[in-house]
C-alpha positions as CSV (number, residue, x, y, z in Angstrom):
1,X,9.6,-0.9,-22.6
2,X,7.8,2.3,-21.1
3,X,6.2,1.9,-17.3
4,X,5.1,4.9,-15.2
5,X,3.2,5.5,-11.8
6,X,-0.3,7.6,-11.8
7,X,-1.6,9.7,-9.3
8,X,-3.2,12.9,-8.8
9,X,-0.5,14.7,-6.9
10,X,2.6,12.4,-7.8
11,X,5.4,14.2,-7.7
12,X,6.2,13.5,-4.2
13,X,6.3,9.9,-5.5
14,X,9.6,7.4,-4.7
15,X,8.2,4.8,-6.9
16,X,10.4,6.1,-10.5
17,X,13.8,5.8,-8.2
18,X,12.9,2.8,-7.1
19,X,11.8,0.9,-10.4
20,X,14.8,2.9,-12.6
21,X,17.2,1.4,-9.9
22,X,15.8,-2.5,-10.0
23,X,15.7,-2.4,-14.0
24,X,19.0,-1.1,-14.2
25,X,20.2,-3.8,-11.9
26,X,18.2,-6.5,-13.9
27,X,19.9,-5.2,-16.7
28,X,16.9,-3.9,-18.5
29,X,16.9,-0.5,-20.7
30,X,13.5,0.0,-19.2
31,X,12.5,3.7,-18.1
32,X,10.2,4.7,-15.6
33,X,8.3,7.7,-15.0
34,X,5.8,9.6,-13.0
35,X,2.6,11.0,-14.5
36,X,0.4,13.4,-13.2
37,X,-3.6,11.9,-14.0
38,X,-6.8,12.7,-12.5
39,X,-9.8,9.5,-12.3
40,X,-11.8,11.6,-15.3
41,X,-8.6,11.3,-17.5
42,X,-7.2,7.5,-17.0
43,X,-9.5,5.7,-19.2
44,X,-8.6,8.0,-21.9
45,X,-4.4,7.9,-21.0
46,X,-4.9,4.3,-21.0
47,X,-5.9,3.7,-24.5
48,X,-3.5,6.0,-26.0
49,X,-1.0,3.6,-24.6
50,X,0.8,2.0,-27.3
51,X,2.6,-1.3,-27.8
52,X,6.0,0.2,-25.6
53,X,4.1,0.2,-22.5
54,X,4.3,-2.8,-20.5
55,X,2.4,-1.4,-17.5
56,X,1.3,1.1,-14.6
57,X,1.7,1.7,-11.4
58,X,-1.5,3.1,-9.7
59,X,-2.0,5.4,-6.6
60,X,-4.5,7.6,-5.2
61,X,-7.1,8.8,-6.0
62,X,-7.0,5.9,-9.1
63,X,-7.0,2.5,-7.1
64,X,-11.0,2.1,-7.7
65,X,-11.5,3.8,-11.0
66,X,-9.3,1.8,-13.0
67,X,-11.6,-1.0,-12.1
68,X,-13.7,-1.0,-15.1
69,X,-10.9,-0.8,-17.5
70,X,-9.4,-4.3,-16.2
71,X,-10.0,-7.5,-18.0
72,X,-8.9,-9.7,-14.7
73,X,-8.6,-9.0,-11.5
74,X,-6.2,-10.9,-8.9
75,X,-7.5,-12.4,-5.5
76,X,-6.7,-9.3,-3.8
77,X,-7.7,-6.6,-6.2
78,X,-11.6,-8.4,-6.1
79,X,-10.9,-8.6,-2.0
80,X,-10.0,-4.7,-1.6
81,X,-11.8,-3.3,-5.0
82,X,-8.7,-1.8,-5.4
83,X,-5.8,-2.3,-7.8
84,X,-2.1,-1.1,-7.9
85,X,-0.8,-2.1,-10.6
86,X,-1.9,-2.7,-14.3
87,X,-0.1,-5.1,-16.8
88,X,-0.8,-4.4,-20.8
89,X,-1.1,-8.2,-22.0
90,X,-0.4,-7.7,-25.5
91,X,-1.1,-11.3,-26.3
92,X,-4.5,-11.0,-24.7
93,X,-4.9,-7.4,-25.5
94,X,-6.4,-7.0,-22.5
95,X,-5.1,-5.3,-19.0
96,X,-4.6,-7.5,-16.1
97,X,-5.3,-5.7,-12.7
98,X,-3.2,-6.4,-9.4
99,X,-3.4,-5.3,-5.8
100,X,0.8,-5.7,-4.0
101,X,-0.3,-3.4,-1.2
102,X,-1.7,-6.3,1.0
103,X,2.0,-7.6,0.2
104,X,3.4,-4.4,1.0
105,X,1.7,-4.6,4.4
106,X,2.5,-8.3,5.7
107,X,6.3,-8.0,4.4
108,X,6.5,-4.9,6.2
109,X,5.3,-6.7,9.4
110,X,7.6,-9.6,9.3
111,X,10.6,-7.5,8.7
112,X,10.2,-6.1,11.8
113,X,9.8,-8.8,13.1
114,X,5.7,-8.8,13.6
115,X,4.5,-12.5,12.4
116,X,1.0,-12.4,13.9
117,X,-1.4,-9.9,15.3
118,X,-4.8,-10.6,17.1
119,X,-6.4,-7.2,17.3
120,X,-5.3,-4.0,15.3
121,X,-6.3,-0.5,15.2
122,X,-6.8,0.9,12.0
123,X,-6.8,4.6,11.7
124,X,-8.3,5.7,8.2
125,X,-11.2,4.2,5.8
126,X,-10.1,4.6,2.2
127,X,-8.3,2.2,-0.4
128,X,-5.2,2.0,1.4
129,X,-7.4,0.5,4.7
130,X,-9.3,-2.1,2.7
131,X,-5.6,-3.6,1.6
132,X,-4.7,-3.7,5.2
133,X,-7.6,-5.2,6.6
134,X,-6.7,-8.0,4.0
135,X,-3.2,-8.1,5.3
136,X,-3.7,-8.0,8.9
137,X,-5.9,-10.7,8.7
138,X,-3.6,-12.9,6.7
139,X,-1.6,-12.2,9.6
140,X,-3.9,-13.5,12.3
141,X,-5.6,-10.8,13.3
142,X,-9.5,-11.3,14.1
143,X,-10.7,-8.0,16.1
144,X,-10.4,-4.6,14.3
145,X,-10.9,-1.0,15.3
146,X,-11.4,1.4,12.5
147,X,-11.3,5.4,13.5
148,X,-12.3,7.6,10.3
149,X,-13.5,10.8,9.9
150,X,-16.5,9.8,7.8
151,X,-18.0,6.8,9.8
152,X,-21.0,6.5,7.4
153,X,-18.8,6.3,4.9
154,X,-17.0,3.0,5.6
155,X,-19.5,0.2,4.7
156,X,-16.8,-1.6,1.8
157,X,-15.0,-2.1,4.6
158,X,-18.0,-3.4,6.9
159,X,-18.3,-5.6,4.0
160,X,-15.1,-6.7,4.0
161,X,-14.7,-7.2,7.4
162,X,-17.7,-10.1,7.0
163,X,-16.0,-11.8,4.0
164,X,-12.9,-12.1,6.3
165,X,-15.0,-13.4,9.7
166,X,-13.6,-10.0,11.5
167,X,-14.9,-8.7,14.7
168,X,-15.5,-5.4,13.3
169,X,-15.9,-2.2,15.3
170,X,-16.4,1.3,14.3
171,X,-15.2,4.6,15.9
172,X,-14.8,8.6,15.1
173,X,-11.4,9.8,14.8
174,X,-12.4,12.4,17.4
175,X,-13.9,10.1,19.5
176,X,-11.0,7.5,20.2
177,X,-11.5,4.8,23.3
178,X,-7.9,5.0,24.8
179,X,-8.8,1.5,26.8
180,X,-8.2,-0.1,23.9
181,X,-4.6,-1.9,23.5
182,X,-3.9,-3.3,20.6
183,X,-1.6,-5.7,18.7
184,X,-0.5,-2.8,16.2
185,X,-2.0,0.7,15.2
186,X,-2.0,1.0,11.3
187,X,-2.5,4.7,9.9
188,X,-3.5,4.7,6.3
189,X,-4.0,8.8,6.9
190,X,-2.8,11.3,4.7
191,X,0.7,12.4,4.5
192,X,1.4,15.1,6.6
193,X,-1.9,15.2,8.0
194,X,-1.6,15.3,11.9
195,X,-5.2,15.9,13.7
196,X,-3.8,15.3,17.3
197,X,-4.6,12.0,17.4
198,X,-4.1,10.1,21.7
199,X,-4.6,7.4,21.9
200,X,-2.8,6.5,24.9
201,X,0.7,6.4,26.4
202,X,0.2,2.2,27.5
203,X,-1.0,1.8,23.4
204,X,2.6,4.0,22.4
205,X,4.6,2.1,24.2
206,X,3.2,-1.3,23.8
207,X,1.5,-1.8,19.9
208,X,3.7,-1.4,16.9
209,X,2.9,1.4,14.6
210,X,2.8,1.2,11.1
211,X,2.2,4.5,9.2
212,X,1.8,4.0,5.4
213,X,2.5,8.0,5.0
214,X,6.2,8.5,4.2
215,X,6.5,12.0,2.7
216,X,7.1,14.0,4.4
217,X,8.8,11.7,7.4
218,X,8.3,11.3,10.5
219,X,4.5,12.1,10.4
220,X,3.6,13.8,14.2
221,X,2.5,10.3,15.2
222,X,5.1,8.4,14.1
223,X,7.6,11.2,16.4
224,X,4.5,11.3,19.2
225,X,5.3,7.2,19.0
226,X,9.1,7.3,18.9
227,X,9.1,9.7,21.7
228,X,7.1,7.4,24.2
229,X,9.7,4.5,23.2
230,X,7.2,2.2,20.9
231,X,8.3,0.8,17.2
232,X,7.5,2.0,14.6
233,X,7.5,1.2,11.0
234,X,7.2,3.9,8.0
235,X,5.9,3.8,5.0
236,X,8.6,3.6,2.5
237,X,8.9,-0.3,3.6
238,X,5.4,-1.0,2.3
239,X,6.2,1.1,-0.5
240,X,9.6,-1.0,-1.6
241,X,7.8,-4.1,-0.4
242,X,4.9,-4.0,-2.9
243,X,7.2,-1.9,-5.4
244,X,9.4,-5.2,-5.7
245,X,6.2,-7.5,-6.6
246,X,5.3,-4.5,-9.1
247,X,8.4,-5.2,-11.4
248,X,8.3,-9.6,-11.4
249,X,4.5,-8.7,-12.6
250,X,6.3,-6.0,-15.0
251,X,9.0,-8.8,-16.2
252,X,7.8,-11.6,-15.4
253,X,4.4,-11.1,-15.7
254,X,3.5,-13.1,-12.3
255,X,3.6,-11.7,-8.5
256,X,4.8,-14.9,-7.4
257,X,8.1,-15.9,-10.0
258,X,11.1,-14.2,-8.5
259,X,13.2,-12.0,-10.1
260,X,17.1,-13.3,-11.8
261,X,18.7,-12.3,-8.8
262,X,16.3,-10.9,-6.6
263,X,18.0,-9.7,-3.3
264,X,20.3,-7.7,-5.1
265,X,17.8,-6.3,-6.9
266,X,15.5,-5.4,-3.7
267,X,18.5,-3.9,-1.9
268,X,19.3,-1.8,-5.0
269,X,15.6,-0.6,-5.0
270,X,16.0,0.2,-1.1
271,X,19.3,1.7,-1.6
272,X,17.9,3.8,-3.9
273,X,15.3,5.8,-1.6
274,X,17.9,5.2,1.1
275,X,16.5,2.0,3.3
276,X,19.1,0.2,4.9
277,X,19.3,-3.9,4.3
């Protein structure tokens, strides 16, 4: 069976090391590849797909536009309006969309040790941000803060916000209220962007940061939040946490049925972009 990752850039991507290494621990002669496609061309690459392929991983800028293409849609792909993660069901001949970022996100937390937040700062309105509002408030969270560049632009995720019964505020990324402390500051910002963000030496040393960038790591607020002492969580963990869902929808065709083995497999998908266990 064929699989790949899409994105438009992808060849930073960690996702083909870290699907090549579970399939080869499940035992599977499955390969894995990354593929460089743009919005206009996915509907196109996706019907040329023949019956080899047994699905796709899905990254920016394609989590929206693949959409259309989908014959279902999990809970959390109709929640975000974003999907990860495409299975070809040949029996159905139709392709079955899935969102494991929101996974991604709450795993992430609880492995460091986070089980519950009440208010989080969200830095960042695109796809990404709409699967962590989703995870944050699975988590417990009911006030959030989003700073974005493009304010006006950010009204899926006002929407949102109400279909989740959030206390939702909005803010400019370059006009950041430093009196506010939160639970956890979540960046869903490019990688490598760094704008100077401060937002406060109490909220570096006291809220958790999670940045979902992870190449090229540390991002300057990830060192700006190490430096001051805080925790910090990068972005490979969401990216091994939702990877592992990826491939028991890719075998067995469910998020939620574990995988023969599982923890081996997961630590031989860390191992493999170089996560300790």
């Amino acid at each position: 069976m064929r699989l790949a990752v899409l994105g438009h850039p992808i060849a930073h991507s960690k996702s083909p090391a870290m699907h090549a290494a579970a399939y080869a621990a499940l035992g599977l002669p499955w390969s894995y590849e990354a593929i460089d496609v743009t919005p206009d061309a996915l509907p196109e690459f996706i019907a040329s797909r023949d019956a080899e392929w047994r699905g796709l991983s899905l990254t920016m800028p394609l989590k929206r536009d693949v959409l259309p293409l989908l014959g279902t849609m999990d809970e959390f792909t109709e929640l975000t309006g974003g999907a990860n993660t495409v299975l070809f069901d040949t029996e159905r001949r139709m392709l079955r969309g899935f969102n494991t970022d929101v996974y991604g996100v709450t795993e992430s937390f609880r492995a460091a040790g986070v089980d519950s937040l009440t208010t989080v700062r969200l830095l960042g309105g695109g796809a990404t941000a709409a699967s962590v509002l989703v995870a944050v408030s699975r988590l417990g969270a009911r006030r959030i803060v989003v700073a974005a560049r493009s304010p006006e632009k950010l009204g899926p995720l006002v929407a949102l916000s109400e279909v989740l019964d959030l206390e939702f505020t909005i803010e400019s990324l370059s006009d950041i209220d430093q009196t506010f402390v939160p639970d956890a500051v979540v960046s869903t910002l490019p990688n490598g962007v760094d704008l100077g963000l401060d937002l406060g030496e109490a909220v570096h040393r006291r809220a958790v940061l999670f940045d979902v960038a992870y190449e090229p790591w540390p991002t300057a607020l990830a060192t700006k939040w190490a430096a001051a002492g805080g925790t910090v969580i990068r972005g490979l963990e969401m990216l091994a946490h939702q990877a592992l869902i990826q491939v028991r929808i890719f075998v067995n065709a469910h998020p939620d049925t574990a995988l023969d083995g599982e923890p081996s497999v997961f630590a031989a998908m860390r191992a493999a972009v170089g996560l300790p266990n």
